[in-house]
C-alpha positions in Angstrom: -1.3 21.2 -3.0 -0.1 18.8 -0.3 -1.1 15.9 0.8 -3.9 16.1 3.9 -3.8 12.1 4.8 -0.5 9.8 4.8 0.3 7.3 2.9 1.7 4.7 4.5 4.4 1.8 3.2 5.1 -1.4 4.2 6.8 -0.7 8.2 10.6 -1.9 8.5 9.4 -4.7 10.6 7.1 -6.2 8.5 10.0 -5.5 5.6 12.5 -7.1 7.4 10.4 -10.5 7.8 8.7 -10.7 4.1 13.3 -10.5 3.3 13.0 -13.4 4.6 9.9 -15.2 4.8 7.3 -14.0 3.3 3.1 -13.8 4.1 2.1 -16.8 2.1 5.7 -19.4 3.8 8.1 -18.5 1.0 11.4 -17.1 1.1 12.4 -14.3 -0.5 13.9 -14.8 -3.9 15.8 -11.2 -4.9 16.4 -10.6 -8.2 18.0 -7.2 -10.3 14.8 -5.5 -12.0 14.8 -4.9 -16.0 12.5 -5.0 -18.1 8.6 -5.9 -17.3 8.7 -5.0 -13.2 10.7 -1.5 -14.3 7.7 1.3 -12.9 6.0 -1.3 -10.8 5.3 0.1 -7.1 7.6 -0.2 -4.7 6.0 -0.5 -1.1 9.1 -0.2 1.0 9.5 3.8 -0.6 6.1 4.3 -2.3 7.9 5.3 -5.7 8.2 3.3 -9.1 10.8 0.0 -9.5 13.5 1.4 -11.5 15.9 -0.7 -13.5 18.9 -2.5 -12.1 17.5 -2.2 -8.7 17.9 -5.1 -6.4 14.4 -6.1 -5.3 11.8 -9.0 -4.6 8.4 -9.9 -5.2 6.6 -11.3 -1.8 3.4 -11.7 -0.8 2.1 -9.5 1.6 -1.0 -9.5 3.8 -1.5 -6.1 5.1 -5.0 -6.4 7.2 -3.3 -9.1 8.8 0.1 -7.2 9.9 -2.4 -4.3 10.8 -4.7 -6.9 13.1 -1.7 -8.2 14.9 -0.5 -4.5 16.2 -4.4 -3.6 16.7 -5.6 -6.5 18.0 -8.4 -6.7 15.2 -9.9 -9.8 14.1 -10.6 -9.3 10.4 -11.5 -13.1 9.9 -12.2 -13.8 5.9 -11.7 -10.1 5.1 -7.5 -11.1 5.4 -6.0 -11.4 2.1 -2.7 -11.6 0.9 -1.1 -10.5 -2.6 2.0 -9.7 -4.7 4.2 -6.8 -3.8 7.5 -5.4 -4.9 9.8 -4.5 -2.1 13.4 -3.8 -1.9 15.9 -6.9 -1.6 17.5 -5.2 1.3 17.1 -3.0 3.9 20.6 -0.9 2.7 18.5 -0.7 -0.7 15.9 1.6 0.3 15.8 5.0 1.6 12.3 4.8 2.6 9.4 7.3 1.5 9.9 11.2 1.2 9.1 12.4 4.7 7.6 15.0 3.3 5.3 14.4 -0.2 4.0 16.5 -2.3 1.6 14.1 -3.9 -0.3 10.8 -3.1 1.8 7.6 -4.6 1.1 6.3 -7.9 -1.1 8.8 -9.0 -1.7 8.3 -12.6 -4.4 10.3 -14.2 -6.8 7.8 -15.7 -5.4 4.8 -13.7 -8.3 2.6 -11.5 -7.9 2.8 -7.7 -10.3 1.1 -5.3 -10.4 2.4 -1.7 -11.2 0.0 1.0 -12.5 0.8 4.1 -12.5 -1.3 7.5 -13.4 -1.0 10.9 -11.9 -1.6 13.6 -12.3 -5.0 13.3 -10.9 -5.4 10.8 -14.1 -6.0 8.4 -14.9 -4.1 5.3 -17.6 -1.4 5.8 -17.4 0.3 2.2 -15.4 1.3 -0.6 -14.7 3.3 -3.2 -14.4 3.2 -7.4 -11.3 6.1 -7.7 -10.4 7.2 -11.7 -7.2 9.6 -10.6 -8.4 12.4 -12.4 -6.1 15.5 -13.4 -5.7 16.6 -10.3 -4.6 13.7 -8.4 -3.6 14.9 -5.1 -6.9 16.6 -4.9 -8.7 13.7 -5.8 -7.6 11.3 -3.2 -7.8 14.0 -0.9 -12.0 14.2 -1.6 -12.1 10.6 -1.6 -10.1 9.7 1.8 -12.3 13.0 3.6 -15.3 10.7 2.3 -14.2 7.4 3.9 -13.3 9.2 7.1 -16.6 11.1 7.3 -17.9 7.5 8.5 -17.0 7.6 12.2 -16.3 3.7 11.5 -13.5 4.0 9.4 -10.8 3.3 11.0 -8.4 2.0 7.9 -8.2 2.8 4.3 -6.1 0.3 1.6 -5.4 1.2 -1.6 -5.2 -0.8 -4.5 -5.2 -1.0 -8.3 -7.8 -2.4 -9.8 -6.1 -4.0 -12.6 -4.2 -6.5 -11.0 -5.9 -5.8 -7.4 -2.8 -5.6 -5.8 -2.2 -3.5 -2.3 -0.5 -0.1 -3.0 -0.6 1.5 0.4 -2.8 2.1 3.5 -4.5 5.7 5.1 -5.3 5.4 8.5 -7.8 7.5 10.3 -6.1 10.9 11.5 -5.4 11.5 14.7 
């Protein structure tokens, strides 16, 4: 099965700033992976960290980069976390242009899909175990947050840590 809804990553834009600066005033601070951050998500590619790869950990605020190209005004509901990028843009191929499967898709991992307007304010969310299947899975649950005509955004995140994974927006 194929995916029906696109995962988005970070955009090179908003990459090439949080290389520099990132969403919370710091600079970037590469470092080679090993160890602990080895199979973290990687939101440049969508794909796990693997080891020896040059890469940073930045803070991102996705609402906010999505308000500014929008125009939204998502007041309180911005927030901002930790994400692992590649150090550089010559480090990263980008996602597969054509997937086979939602990112990070662990059976049994803890997803929480977040819904906004388009203002930028939540209006719902969803509890999502990956089951088995997971391509199927996400595939019910993004139908269900875009079966609300004001849904105009979906971010993923794990629950664990809470940390954005990737945004769905409403198809075209």
């Amino acid at each position: 099965m194929t995916t029906t809804y696109t995962a988005r990553p970070i955009p090179p834009a908003a990459l090439a700033e949080l290389r520099r600066t990132d969403d919370a005033g710091r600079p970037c601070v590469p470092f080679t992976a090993t160890g602990d951050p080895v199979g973290s998500p990687l939101r440049c590619c969508l794909r796990p960290l693997e080891e020896g790869e040059r890469v940073a950990l930045v803070s991102y605020a996705p609402l906010r980069r999505w308000a500014a190209e929008t125009g939204a005004e998502p007041g309180a509901y911005d927030e901002q976390g930790p994400v692992f990028i590649h150090a550089g843009a010559g480090d990263c191929a980008g996602p597969d242009p054509d997937p086979k499967a939602y990112p990070f898709d662990r059976p049994g991992a803890l997803r929480t899909l977040r819904r906004y307007d388009e203002r930028g304010w939540i209006v719902g969310g969803r509890l999502l175990e990956i089951p088995e299947e997971p391509t199927e899975g996400f595939g019910q649950a993004f139908a269900e947050a875009f079966a609300d005509p004001a849904v105009v955004l979906v971010h993923v995140r794990a629950v664990e840590y809470g940390c954005f994974h990737y945004e769905v927006r409403r198809p075209r």
